[in-house]
C-alpha positions as CSV (number, residue, x, y, z in Angstrom):
1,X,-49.1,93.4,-32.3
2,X,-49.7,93.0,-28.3
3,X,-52.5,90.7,-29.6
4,X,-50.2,88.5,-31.7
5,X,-47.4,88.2,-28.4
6,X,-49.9,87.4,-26.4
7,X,-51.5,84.3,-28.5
8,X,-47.9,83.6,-29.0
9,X,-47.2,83.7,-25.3
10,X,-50.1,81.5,-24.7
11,X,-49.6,78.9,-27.6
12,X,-46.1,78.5,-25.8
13,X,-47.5,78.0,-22.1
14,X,-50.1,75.6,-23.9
15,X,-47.2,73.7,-25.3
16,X,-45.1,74.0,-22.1
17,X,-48.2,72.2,-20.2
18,X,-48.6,69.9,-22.5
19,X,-45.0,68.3,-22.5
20,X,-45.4,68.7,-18.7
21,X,-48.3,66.3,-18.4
22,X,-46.7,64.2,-21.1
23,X,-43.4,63.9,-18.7
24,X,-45.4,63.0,-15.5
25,X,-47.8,60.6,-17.4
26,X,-44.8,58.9,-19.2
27,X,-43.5,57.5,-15.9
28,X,-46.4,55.8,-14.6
29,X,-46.5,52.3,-14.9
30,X,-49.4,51.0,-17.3
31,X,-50.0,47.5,-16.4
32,X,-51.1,46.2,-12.9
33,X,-49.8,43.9,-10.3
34,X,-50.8,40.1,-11.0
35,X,-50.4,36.9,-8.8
36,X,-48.5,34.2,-10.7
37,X,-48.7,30.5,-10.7
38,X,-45.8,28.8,-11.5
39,X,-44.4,24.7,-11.3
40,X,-40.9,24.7,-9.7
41,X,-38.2,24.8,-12.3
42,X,-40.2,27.6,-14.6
43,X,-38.9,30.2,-16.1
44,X,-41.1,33.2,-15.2
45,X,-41.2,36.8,-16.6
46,X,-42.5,39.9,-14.7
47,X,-43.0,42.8,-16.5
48,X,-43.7,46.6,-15.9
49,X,-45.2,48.5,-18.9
50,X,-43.8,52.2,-18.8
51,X,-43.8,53.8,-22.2
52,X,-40.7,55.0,-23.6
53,X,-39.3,53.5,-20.6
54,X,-35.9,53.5,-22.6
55,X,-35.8,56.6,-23.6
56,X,-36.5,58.3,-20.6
57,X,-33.9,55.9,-18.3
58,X,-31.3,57.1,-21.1
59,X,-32.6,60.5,-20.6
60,X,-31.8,59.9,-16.7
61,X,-35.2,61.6,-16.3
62,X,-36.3,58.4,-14.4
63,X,-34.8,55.5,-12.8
64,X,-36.7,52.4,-12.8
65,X,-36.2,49.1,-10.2
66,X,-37.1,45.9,-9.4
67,X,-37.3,44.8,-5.6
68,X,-38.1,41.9,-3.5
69,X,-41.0,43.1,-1.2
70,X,-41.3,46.7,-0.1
71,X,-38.8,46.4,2.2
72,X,-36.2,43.8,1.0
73,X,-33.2,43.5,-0.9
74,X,-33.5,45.3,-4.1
75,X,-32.6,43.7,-7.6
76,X,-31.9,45.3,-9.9
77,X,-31.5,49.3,-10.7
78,X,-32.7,49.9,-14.4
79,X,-30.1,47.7,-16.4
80,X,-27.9,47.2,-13.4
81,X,-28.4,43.9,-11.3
82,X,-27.5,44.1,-8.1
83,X,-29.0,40.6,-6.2
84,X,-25.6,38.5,-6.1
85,X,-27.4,35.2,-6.1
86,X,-27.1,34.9,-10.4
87,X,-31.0,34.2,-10.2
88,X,-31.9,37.0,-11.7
89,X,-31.8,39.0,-14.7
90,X,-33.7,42.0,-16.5
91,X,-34.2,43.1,-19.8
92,X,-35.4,46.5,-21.3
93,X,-37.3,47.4,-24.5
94,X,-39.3,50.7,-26.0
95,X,-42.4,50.3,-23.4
96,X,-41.5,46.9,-21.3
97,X,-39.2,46.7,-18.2
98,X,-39.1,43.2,-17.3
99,X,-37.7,41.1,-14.3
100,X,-36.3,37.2,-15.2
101,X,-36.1,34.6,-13.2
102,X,-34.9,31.7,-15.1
103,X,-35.9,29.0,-11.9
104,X,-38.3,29.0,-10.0
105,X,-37.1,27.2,-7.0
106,X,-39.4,26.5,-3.6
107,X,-38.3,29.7,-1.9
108,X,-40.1,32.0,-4.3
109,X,-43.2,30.7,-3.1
110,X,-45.4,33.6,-1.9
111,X,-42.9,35.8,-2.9
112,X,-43.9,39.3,-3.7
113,X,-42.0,41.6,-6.9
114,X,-41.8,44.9,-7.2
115,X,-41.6,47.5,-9.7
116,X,-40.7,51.4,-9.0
117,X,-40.4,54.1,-11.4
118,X,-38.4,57.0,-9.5
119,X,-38.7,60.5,-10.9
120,X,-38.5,63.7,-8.5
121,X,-42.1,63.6,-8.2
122,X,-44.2,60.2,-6.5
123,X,-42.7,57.3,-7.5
124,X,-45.1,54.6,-8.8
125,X,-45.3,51.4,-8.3
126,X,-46.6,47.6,-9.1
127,X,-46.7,44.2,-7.1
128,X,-46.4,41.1,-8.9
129,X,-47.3,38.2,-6.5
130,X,-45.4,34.5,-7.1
131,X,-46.9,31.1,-5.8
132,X,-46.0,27.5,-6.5
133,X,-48.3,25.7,-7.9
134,X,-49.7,22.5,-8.8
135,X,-51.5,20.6,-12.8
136,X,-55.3,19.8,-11.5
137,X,-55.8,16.2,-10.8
138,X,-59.1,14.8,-10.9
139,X,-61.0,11.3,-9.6
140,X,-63.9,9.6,-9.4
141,X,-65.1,9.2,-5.6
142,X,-66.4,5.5,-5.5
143,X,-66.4,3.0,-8.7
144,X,-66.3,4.8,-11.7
145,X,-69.0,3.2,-14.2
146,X,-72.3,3.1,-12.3
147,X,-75.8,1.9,-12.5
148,X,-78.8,3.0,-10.9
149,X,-82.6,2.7,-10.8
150,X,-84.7,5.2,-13.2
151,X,-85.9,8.0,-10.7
152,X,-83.6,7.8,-8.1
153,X,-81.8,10.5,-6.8
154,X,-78.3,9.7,-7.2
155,X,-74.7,12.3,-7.0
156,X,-71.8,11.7,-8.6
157,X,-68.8,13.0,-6.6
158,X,-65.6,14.4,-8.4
159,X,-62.2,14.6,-6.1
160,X,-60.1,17.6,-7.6
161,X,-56.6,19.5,-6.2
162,X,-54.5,21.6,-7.7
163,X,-53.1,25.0,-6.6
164,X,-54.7,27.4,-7.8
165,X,-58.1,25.7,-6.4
166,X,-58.8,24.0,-10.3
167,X,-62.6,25.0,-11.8
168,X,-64.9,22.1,-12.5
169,X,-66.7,21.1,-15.6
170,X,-68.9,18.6,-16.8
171,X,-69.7,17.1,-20.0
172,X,-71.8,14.2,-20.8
173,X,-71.0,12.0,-24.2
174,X,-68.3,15.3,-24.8
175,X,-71.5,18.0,-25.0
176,X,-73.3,20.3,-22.6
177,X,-75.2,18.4,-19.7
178,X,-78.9,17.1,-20.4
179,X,-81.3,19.2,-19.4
180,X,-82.5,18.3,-15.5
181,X,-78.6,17.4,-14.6
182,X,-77.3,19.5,-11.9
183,X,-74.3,20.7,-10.7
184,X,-72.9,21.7,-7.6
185,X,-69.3,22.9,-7.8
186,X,-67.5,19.0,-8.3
187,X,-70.7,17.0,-7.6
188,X,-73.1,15.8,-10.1
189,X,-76.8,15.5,-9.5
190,X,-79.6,13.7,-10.3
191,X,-82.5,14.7,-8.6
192,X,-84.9,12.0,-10.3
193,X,-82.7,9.8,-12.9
194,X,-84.0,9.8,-16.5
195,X,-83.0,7.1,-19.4
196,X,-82.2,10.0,-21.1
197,X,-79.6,10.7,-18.0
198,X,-77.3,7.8,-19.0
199,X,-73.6,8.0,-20.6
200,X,-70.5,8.9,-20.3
201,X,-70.1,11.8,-18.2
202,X,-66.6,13.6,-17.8
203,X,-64.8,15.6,-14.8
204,X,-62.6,18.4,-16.1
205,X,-60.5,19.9,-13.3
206,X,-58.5,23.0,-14.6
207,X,-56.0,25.9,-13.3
208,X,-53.3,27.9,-15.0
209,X,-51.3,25.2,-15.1
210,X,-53.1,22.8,-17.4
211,X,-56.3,20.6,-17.1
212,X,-57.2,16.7,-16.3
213,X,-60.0,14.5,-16.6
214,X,-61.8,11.6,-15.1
215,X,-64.7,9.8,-17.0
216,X,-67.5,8.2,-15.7
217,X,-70.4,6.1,-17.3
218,X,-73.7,5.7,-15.7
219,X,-76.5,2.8,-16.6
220,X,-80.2,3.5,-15.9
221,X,-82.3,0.7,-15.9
222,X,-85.5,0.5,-15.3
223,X,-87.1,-0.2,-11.7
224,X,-89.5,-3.6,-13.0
225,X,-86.8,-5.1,-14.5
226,X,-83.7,-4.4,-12.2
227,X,-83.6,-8.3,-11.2
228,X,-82.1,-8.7,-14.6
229,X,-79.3,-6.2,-14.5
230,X,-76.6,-6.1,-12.1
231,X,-77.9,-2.9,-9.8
232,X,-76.1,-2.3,-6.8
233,X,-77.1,-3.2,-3.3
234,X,-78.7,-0.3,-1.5
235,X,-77.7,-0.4,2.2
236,X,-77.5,2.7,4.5
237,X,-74.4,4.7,5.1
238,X,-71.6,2.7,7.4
239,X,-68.6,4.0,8.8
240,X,-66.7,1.3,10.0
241,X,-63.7,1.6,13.1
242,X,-65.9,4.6,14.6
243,X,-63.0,5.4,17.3
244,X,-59.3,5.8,17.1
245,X,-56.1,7.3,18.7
246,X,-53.3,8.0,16.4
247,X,-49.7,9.1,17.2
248,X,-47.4,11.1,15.2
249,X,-44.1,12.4,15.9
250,X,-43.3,16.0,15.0
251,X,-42.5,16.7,11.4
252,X,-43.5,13.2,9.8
253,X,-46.5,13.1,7.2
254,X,-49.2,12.3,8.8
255,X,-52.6,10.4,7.2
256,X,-56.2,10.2,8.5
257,X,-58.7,7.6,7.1
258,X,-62.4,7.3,7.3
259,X,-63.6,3.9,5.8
260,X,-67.1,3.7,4.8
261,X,-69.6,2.6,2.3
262,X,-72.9,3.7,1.0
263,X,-75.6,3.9,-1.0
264,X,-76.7,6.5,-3.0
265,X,-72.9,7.3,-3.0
266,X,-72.2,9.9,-0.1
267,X,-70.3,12.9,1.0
268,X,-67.5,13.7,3.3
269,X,-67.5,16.5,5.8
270,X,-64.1,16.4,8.4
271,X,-64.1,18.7,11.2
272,X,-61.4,19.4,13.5
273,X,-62.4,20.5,16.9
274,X,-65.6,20.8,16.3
275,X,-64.8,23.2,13.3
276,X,-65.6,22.3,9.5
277,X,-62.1,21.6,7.9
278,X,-63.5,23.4,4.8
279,X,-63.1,26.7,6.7
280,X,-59.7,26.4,7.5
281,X,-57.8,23.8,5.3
282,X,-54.6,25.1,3.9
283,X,-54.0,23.0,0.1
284,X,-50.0,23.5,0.6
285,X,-50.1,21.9,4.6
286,X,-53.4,19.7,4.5
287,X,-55.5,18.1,1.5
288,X,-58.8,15.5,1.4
289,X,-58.7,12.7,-1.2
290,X,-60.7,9.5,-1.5
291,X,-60.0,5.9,-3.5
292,X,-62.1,2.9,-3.8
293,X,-60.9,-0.7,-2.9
294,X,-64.1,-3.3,-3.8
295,X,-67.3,-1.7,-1.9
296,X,-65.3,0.2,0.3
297,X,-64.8,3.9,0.1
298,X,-61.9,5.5,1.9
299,X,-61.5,9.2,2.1
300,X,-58.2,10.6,3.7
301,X,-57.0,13.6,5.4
302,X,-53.4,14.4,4.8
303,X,-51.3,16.2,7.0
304,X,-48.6,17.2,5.2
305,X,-46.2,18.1,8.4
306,X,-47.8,17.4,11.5
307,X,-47.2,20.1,14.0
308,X,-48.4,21.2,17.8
309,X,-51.6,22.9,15.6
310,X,-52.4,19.7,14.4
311,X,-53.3,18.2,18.1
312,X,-56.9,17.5,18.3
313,X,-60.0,15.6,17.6
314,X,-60.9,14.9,14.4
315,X,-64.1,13.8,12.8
316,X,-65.4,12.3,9.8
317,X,-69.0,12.7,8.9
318,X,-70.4,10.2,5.9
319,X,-74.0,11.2,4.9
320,X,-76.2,10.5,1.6
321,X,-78.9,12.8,1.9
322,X,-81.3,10.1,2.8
323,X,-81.2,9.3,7.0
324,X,-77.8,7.7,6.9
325,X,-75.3,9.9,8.5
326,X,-72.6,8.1,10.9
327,X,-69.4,9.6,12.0
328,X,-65.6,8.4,13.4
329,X,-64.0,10.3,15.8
330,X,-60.0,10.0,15.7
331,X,-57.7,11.6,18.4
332,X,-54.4,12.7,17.2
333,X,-51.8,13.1,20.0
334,X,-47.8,13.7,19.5
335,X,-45.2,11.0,20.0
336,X,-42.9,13.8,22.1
337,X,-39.6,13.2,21.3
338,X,-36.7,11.3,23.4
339,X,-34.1,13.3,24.9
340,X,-31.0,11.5,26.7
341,X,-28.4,13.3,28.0
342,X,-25.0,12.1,30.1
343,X,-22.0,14.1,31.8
344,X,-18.4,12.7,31.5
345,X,-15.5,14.9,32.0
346,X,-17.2,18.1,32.5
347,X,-18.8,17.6,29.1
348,X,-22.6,17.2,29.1
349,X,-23.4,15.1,26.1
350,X,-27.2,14.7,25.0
351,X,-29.1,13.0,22.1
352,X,-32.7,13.4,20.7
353,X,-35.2,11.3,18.1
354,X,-36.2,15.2,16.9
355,X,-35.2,15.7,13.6
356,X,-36.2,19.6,13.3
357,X,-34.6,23.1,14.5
358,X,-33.5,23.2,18.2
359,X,-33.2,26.7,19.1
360,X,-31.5,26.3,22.8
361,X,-31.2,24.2,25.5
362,X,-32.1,25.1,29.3
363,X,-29.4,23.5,31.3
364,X,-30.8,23.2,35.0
365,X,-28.4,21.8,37.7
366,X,-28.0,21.6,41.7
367,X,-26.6,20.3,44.4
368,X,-27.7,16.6,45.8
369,X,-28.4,19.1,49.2
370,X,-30.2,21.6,47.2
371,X,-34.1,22.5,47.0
372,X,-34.2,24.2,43.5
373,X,-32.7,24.4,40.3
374,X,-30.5,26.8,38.6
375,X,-30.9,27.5,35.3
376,X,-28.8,28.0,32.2
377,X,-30.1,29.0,28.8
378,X,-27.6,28.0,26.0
379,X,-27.9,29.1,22.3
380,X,-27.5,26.1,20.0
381,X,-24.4,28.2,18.2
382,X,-22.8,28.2,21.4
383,X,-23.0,24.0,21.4
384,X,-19.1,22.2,21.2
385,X,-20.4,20.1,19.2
386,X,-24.3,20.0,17.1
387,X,-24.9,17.8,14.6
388,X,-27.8,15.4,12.7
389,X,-27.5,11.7,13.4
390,X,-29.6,8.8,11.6
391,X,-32.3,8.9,14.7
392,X,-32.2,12.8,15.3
393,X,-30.2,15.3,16.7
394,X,-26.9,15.1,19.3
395,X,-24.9,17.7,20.7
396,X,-22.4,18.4,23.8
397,X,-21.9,21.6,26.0
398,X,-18.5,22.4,28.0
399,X,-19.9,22.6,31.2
400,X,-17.0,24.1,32.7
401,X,-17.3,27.6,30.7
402,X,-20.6,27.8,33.1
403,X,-20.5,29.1,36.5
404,X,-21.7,26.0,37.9
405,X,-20.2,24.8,40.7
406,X,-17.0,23.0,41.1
407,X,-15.4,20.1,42.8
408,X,-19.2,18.7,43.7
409,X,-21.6,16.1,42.6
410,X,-24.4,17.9,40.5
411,X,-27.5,17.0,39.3
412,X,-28.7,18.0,36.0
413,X,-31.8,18.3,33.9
414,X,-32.0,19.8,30.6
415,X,-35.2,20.8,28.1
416,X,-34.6,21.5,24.4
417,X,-36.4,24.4,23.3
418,X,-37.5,24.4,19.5
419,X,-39.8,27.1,17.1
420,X,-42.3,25.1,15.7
421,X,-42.7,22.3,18.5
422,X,-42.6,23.4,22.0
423,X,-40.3,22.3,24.5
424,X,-38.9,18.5,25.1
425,X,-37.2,17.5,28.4
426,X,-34.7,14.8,28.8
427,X,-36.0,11.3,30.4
428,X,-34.3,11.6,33.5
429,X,-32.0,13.6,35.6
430,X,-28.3,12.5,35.8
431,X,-25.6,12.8,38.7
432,X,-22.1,13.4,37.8
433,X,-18.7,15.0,39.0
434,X,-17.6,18.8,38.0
435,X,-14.4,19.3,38.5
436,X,-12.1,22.8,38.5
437,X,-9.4,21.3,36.1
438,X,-7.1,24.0,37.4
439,X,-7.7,23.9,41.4
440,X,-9.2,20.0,41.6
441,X,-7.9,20.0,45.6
442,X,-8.1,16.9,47.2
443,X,-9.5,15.3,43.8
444,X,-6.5,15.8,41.5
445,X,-5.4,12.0,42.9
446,X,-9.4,10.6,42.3
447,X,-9.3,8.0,39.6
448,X,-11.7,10.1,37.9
449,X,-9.5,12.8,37.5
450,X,-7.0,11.1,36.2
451,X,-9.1,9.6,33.3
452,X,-10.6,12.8,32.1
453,X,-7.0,14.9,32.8
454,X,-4.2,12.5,33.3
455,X,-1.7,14.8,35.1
456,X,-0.6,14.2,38.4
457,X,1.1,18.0,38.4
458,X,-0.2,21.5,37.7
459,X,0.5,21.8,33.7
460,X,3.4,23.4,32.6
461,X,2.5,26.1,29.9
462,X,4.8,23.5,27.4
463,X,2.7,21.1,27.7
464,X,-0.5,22.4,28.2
465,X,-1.5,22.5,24.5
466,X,-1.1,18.5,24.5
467,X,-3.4,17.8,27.3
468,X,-6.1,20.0,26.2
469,X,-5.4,17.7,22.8
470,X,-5.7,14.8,25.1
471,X,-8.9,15.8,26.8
472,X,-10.3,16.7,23.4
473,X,-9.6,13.4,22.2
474,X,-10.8,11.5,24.8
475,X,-14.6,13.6,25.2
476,X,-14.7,13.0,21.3
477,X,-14.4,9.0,21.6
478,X,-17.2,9.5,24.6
479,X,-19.1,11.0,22.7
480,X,-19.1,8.5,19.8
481,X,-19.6,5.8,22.1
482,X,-22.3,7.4,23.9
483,X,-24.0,7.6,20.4
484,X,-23.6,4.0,19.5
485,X,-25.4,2.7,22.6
486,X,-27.9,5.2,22.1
């Protein structure tokens, strides 16, 4: 009998564990994070596999979530959404909890998703990773149908983008490469060129977003008789316009071109400050691409938005492999942007050609008598007025809610801070009248008084609404015309 309790006592404890185990295993999450590619405007699904994961929600053994980030706003709480944007949306079945975003819009690039299962022991957890990208394109460097001398080395160059970076293949006549044909990621090679060489040879660029192909045919003739076929010159590499200064103004797209030609067809190596572009080129802020125009081969560094990083010296190295290597250097430099300011009325107006975020201005004034500056740092929240024009940016700042002084001529100076740019100051300094508007003294009879004011007596409180009306009025129009004859 104690025998029988106690292998019934044990069965139980057996059991007991098992379900245990099966509890704690049932929350983890199955699946693992992934990184997503997507073109804007997708739909996308994320999904966390959890089995039974209805079940057990119903159960209210575990609560499940989605978040944005570890430390962000979260989304949605098992069935509940709680995001208020409408972007989002989940859905639930047996062993799939699943995050839906029905647009991908540009903000979600390089977003990160996450999926928690609570319980009162470790939560788990996933991270889904979410990137815009681009379809592969692909292009022939140079002309596309070639024709070369039987044992000559020659490379044909494939230009591919894409985001993810897309994989290369080639085919020749649509079947695996002859043997002796080499590749080297999107360059073909032909160490010694063989009539059985010739054909039509195809670039496939391809990412998780779809694939695209270039073709190319290559004629091999034979050396003896290449006076009858039309081969093409063969000359040593030249870069052409070896120096050059470019300006570019903050913002703006910016393009660099190396123009060249060659022969056996040549590569491309840019280098910024003495650094190979290769090791640091970013596809979303800076891309290479070449086109032909006759002989001429042009290869181009884009700059999507040119920024203070972007200062330097560039170069473009062209080399075949065979002693011809030349080089152009170009020097970028910024076009700083314009900054005019002028003070009527105790209102400094000012006006910029910068188009981007302006974070504050430094306001620094003096006295004519005065050695130094003072300074004032104003947020751009705190302008009157801030606003976009077709040139740039203008604003205007109340100078007399400043403790600047009063009933004086005063010089001023002013420098726009920005984020991404540095600092721009304005042309020249300016010289104008501050008056108290309450306590002018002396000045209340000046003409120029009168015309920013007109009262020849203190305000009454009666009227004292309708003359700040009037001075309103009248800095508005001066500000208008101010930006006309900017």
């Amino acid at each position: 009998m104690k025998q029988k309790i106690l292998k019934n006592f044990s069965f139980y404890i057996i059991i007991y564990i098992i379900g245990f185990s099966t509890y704690s295993w049932s929350q983890e999450i199955l699946n693992k994070g992934e990184s997503y590619y997507v073109k804007n405007g997708d739909s996308l699904e994320l999904s966390c596999h959890i089995k039974n994961v209805i079940k057990l929600t119903n159960d209210e053994s575990i609560s499940v979530a989605w978040s944005q980030g570890q430390d962000t706003g979260l989304i949605a709480s098992d069935m509940d959404v709680q995001d208020e944007s409408g972007r989002y949306d989940v859905s639930m079945d047996q062993d799939h909890y699943k995050l839906i975003i029905p647009s991908i819009t540009l903000d979600d690039d390089k977003k990160t998703f996450v999926c928690t299962s609570y319980s009162e022991g470790e939560p788990y957890q996933i991270t889904h990773n979410v990137f815009i990208g681009e379809p592969p394109t692909a292009s022939i460097i140079g002309k596309k149908n070639k024709t070369i001398l039987e044992g000559e080395e020659f490379v044909l160059e494939c230009q591919v983008s894409g985001i993810p970076s897309p994989e290369v293949t080639w085919l020749h006549e649509d079947k695996p490469l002859p043997k002796g044909v080499k590749t080297n990621e999107n360059k073909l090679i032909f160490e010694k060129a063989k009539f059985s060489y010739a054909g039509n040879y195809k670039c496939i660029a391809s990412n998780s977003l779809g694939t695209a192909s270039v073709q190319s045919k290559i004629n091999i003739v034979d050396a003896s008789k290449a006076i009858e076929f039309p081969v093409e010159v063969k000359e040593h590499v030249k870069v052409y316009d070896k120096s050059e200064q470019v300006s570019s103004e903050f913002g703006k797209e910016l393009n660099l071109t190396c123009k060249y030609t060659a022969y056996p067809e040549a590569s491309v190596l840019w280098t910024f400050n003495g650094r190979p572009l290769d090791d640091i080129i970013n596809e979303k802020t800076t891309k290479i691409f070449a086109y032909q125009e006759g002989k001429y081969t042009f290869s181009v560094l884009n700059i999507n938005t040119f920024q203070i990083s972007n200062i330097g010296q560039y170069k473009c190295n062209v080399g075949n492999g065979r002693g011809g290597n030349e080089s152009k250097i170009i020097n970028v430099i910024p076009i700083i942007p314009e900054v005019d300011i002028n003070v009527s009325c105790n209102t400094l107006y000012f006006e910029t050609t910068f188009q981007g975020d302006i974070n504050k201005l430094r306001l620094y004034w003096k006295t004519p008598s005065s050695l130094n500056f003072s300074v004032l740092e104003i947020e751009s929240k705190d302008f009157t007025i801030f606003k976009p024009t077709s040139n740039g940016m203008s604003g205007a700042i109340e100078l007399a809610d400043y403790n600047i002084t009063k009933n004086h001529y005063i010089n001023f100076e002013t420098i726009l801070e920005t984020t991404e740019y540095g600092d721009f100051k304005s042309k020249k300094q300016v010289t104008a009248y501050i008056f108290d508007e309450k306590n002018p003294g002396k000045l209340r009879s000046s003409n120029e008084y009168l015309k920013c004011f007109d009262t020849e007596t203190e305000p009454s409180s009666g009227n004292r609404n309708s003359i700040l009306l009037t001075k309103t009025f009248i800095s508005a129009l001066l500000f208008i015309a101010f930006g006309i004859l900017m």
